[in-house]
N, C-alpha and C positions, 0 to 999 in steps of 0.2 A: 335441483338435485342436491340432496342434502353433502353437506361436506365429508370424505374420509377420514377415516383417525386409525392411529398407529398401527398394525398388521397390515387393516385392510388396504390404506393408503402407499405400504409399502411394496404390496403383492399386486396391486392394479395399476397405481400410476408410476412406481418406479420399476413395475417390471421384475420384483423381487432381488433386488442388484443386491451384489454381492462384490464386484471389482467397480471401485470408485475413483475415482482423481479429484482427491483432494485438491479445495479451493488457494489459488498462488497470488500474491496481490501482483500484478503487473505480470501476470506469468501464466494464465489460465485464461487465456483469449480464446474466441471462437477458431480462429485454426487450431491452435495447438487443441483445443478438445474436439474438434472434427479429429485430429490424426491419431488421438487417443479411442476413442471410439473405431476407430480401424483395427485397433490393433484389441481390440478386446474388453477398453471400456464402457458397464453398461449405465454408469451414471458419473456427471458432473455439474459442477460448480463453477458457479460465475467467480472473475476474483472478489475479492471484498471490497463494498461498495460503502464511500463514508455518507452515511444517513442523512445528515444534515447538507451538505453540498448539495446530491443527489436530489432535495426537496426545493432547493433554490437556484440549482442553475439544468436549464435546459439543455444543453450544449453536452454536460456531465452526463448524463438521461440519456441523448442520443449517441454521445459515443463510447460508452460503456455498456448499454443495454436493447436501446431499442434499432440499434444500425445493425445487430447481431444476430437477427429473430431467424431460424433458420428450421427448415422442418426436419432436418437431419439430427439438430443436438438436440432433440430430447429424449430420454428426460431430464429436465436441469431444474438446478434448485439456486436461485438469488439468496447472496450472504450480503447480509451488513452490518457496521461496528455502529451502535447508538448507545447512547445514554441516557435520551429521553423518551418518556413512554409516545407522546403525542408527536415526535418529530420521527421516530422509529413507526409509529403507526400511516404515517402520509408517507414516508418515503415505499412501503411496506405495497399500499393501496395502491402507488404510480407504477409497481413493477407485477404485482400481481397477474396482468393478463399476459404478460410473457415471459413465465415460468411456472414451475409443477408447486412449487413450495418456495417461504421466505425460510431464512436462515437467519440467526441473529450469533455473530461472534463474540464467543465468550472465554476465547483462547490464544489470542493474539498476544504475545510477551514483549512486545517489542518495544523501546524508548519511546517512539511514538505513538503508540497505544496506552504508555503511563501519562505521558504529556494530556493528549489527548481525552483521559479518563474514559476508556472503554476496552472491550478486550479480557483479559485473565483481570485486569486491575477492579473487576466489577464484581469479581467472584465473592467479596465476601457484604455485598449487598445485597444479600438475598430480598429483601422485602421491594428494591426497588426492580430486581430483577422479576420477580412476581408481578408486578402491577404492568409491566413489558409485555412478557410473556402471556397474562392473561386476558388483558386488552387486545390484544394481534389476535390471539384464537377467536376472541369474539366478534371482531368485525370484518376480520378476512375470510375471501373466498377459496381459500389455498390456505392448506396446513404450516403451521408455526414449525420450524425444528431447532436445533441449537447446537451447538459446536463447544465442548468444556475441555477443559487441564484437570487435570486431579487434583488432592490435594495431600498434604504426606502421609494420614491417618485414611484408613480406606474407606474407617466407619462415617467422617465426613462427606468423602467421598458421594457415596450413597443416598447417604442424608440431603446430599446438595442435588444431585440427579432424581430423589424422587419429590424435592420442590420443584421442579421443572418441570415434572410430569406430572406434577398436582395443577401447577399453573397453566397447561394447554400445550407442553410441547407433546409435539409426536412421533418426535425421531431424537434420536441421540447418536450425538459423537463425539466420542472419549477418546480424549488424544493423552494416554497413557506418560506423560511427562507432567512438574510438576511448574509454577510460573517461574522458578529461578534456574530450570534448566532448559540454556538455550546458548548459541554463539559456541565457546568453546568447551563448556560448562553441559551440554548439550545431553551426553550419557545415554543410558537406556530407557525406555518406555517400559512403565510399568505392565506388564497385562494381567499380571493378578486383579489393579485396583480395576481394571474394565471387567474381568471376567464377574468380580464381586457388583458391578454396578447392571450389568448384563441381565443377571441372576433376581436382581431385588424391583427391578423396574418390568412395566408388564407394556411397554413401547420397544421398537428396534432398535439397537442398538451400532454404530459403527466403530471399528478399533480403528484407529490412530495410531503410527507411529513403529521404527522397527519394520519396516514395509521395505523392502528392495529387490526381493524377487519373488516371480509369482508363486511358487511354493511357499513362500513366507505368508502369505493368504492363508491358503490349507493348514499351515501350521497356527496361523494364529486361532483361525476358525478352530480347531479343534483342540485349541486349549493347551497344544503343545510348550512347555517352558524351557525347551533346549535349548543351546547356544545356536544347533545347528552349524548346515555347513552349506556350501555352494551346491545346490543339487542341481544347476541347468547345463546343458550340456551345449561343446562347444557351436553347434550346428545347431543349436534353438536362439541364439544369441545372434543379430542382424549386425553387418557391419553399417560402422557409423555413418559415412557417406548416406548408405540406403536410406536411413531413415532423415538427413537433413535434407536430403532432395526431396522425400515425398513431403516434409514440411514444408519448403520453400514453394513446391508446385501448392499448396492446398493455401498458402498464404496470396499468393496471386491468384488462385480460384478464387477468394472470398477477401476483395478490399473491401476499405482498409484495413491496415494492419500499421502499427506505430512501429518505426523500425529499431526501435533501443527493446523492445517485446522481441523480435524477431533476432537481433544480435547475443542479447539473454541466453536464449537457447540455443544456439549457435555454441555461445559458450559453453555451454553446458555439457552438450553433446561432443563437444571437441575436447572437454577439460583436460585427457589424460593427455593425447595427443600434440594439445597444446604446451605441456610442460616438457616436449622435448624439440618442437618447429617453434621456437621462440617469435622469430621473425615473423612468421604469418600473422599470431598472437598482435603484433604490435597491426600490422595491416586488417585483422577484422576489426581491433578496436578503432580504428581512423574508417572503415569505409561509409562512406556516404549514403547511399543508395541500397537499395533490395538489387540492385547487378551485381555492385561493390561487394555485398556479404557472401553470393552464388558465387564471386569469382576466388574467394579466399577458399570457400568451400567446396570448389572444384582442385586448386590446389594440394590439398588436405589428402584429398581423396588420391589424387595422385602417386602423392607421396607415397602414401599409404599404402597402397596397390603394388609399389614396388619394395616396399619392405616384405610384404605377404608372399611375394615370388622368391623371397629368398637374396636380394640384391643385397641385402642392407640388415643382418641380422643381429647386428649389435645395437641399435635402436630400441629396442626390447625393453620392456622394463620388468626385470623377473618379481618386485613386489605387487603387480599385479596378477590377480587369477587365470586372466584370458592377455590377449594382446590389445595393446593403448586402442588400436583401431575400432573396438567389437563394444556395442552396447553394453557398459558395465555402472554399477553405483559405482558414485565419490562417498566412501567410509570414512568419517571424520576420523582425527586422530583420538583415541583410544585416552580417557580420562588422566593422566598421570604426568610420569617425566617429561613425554615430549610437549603436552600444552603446557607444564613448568618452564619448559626448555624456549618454547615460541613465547609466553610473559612476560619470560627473561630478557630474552631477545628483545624485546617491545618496549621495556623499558630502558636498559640501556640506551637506548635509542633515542627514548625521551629526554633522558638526562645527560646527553651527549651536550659536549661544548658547542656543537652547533659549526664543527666543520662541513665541509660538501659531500664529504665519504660517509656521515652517518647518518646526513640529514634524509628524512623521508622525503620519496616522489611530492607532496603537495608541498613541502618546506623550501625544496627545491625551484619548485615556478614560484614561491615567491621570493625567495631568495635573488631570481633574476629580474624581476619585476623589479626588485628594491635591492641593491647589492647591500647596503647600509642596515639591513634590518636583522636585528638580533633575537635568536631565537632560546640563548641560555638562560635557562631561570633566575640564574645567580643574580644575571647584571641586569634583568627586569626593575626597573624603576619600581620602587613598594608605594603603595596608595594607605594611605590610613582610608579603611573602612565604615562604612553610612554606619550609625547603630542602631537602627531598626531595619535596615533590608540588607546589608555588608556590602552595597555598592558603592563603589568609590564617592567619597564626599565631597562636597561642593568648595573650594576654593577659601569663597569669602563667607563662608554660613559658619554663625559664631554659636549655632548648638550642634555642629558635628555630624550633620546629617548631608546626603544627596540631595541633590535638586529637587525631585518629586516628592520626598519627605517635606525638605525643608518649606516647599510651595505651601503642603498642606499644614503644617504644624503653623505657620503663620496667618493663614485665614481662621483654622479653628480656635487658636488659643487671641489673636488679635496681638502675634508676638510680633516686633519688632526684627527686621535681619536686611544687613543688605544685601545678601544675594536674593532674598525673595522680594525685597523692594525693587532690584534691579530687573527680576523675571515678572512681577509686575506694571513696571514699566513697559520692557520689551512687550508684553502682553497688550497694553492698551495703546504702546505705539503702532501696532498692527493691523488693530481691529478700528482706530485714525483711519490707518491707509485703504484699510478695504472699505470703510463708509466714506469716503472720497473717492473714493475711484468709481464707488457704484453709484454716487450723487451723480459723478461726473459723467458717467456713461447714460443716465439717464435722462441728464439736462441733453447733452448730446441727441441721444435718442429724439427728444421733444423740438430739436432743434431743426432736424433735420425734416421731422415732418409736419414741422409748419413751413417751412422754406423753401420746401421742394414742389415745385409749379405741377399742376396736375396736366395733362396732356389732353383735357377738352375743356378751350377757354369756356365754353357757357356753364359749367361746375365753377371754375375759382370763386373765391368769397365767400362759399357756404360754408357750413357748420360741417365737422369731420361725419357724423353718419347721412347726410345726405351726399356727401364726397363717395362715403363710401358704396351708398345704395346706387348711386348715379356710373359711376366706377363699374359696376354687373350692366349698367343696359346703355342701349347706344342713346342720346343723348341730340335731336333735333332744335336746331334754330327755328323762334318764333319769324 
């Protein structure tokens, strides 16, 4: 059966989806997209899967994809971060038969997606991104699709979505932000530059981004560019409680489930809540167990239930729309004074003398680990600096360099240094001990099996493979 491509692909195996859940790394497990699919959504995503792991460790394989296989979540589409065409194409080929389509991320901002070199950081290699893209289309049996950021010219934009769709993708999704907005920096999603990418590509397209309630759907679909306002009304919104117990039942429907996935959302779901039962807060973070997390969140709910009756109506928090209790988004703070205000905050902090009142929660446990350890910059010891890599310099090395410089600057140039003479030494004193010890274990070895009396005198004396052939059959006296 010949392969689908763009429309038809989207109208027949995804069912024409239209409400999607976006892929979460560590956050987009098989419960939580069974519970999403309950409630209304008609496609999802595995989390992001790193390509090269996934091709070498089996272990990765089974508990990220194949322990998940379930006839309820489809349709799904597999994401992964690669950088290589041939390591992105195997990892591509082991996930194919349990999912609709592979996905290749190309939107990830995160420091470890720059580390890592893949993600948004790949966006502006387009030629390698081509040889990816169109290699996958040609050897898979499942459609190629791709996940992008925009870029701040829209005409690029365009330009970069209809290389993707020249390459072999067949689905698109534009996450309307650009790679430098993300963390507090975060801001608006573009939908202009999707609606212009939408318009010039002749594949599906998905919006990205500005997504928090279901009207926001409709509004995006139809090209709406208002600020808008909360159109859901109080009695369409489920309280919190409701929906962590039908996730906790669906998490013990379907083990395993890693339980830091399971406390994640937990959090998540409690966030508002949380910032005013401090105390439980500190108790979902310590509990142990999938009992431990149902037991904080039976609490919760508790609580909760007796605010709703009116016991307890100053609990309230009037900056929110609905009450802390009631499915609501977390709305970042708003670009400006207050994330000035929380940088501020953040530094001060840093450049604090390093008392106990200002030190940060991590500065803190180490602080008591080590009462002696200072954390002010001031009184930080200063390093004179390698001059080829600026990590601290070696001691005794008489050109001013680190250890691993200065290693290599003396084999290549045949310089002279006693710190490389001395790493030198250590080196071949080492590599002494391990050919001694492995002579030694071998003489050992040789020793023992000549020594060691076979247990049918008419064998002793012979040569080791007639020991050994005599050894397999029983062995009669003339």
């Amino acid at each position: 059966m010949a392969k689908l491509q763009g429309f038809d692909f989207w109208n027949n195996t995804l069912k024409a989806a239209r409400f999607v859940v976006a892929p979460m790394v560590d956050q987009s497990e098989l419960a939580w997209r069974l519970l999403s699919r309950r409630h209304g959504a008609q496609l999802c995503y595995t989390p992001m899967l790193h390509a090269q792991v996934f091709v070498r460790d089996a272990n990765y394989r089974r508990e990220n994809l194949y322990n998940e296989v379930c006839e309820e979540d489809r349709p799904l589409i597999t994401q992964f971060c690669a950088n290589d065409p041939e390591v992105f194409l195997e990892a591509a080929l082991l996930a194919q038969d349990y999912c609709d389509a592979i996905d290749l991320n190309l939107g990830c901002p995160q420091m470890i997606a720059k580390r890592g070199h893949y993600g948004v950081f790949l966006q502006d290699e387009w030629e390698l991104l081509e040889k990816m893209i169109r290699l996958a289309n040609e050897k898979l049996s499942v459609p190629i699709t791709c996940k992008i950021r925009v870029f701040k010219e829209i005409e690029k934009t365009v330009c970069y979505a209809q290389m993707l769709e020249k390459a072999g993708c067949q689905l698109l999704t534009v996450h309307g932000r650009t790679k430098d907005q993300k963390g507090a920096m975060t801001g608006i999603a573009s939908w202009e530059h999707i609606k212009a990418v939408r318009k010039a590509v002749n594949i599906p397209v998905f919006a990205n981004g500005n997504i928090q309630h279901l009207s926001d759907v409709e509004r995006c679909i139809q090209g709406d560019r208002g600020s808008g306002s909360y159109e859901c009304r109080l009695g369409m919104l489920p309280p919190v409680w409701e929906m962590a117990e039908e996730y906790l039942e669906v998490v013990k429907q379907y083990p395993p489930c890693t339980l830091s996935y399971v406390r994640a959302h937990l959090f998540k779901l409690w966030h508002h809540t949380l910032q005013i039962h401090q105390d439980l807060r500190e108790e979902l973070a310590k509990a142990k167990n999938l009992e431990g997390l149902a037991d904080v969140s039976k609490k919760l709910r508790l609580r909760c239930q007796e605010i709703a009756k009116g016991k307890d109506v100053e609990e309230r928090e009037d900056s929110l729309p609905f009450p802390h209790w009631i499915c609501q988004p977390y709305v970042r703070p708003v670009q400006g004074s207050e994330v000035k205000k929380t940088v501020c905050q953040k530094r001060a902090l840093e450049d604090s003398d390093g008392s106990p009142d200002t030190l940060s929660k991590n500065k803190q446990k180490k602080r008591s680990r080590n009462p002696n350890k200072n954390f002010c910059p001031e009184q930080k010891p200063k390093y004179i600096k390698c001059e080829q890599c600026g990590n601290p310099k070696g001691n005794k090395c008489v050109f001013n360099l680190c250890r691993g410089c200065c290693k290599k600057k003396a084999y290549k140039e045949v310089a002279d240094c006693p710190n490389a003479v001395l790493q030198q030494l250590d080196t071949l004193c080492r590599e002494i001990d391990r050919r001694t010890a492995w002579k030694t274990n071998q003489d050992l070895g040789v020793f023992f099996s000549k020594k060691r009396p076979h247990p049918d005198p008419h064998v002793q004396g012979k040569p080791p493979n007639d020991i050994t052939r005599a050894s397999a059959a029983v062995v009669k006296p003339n």
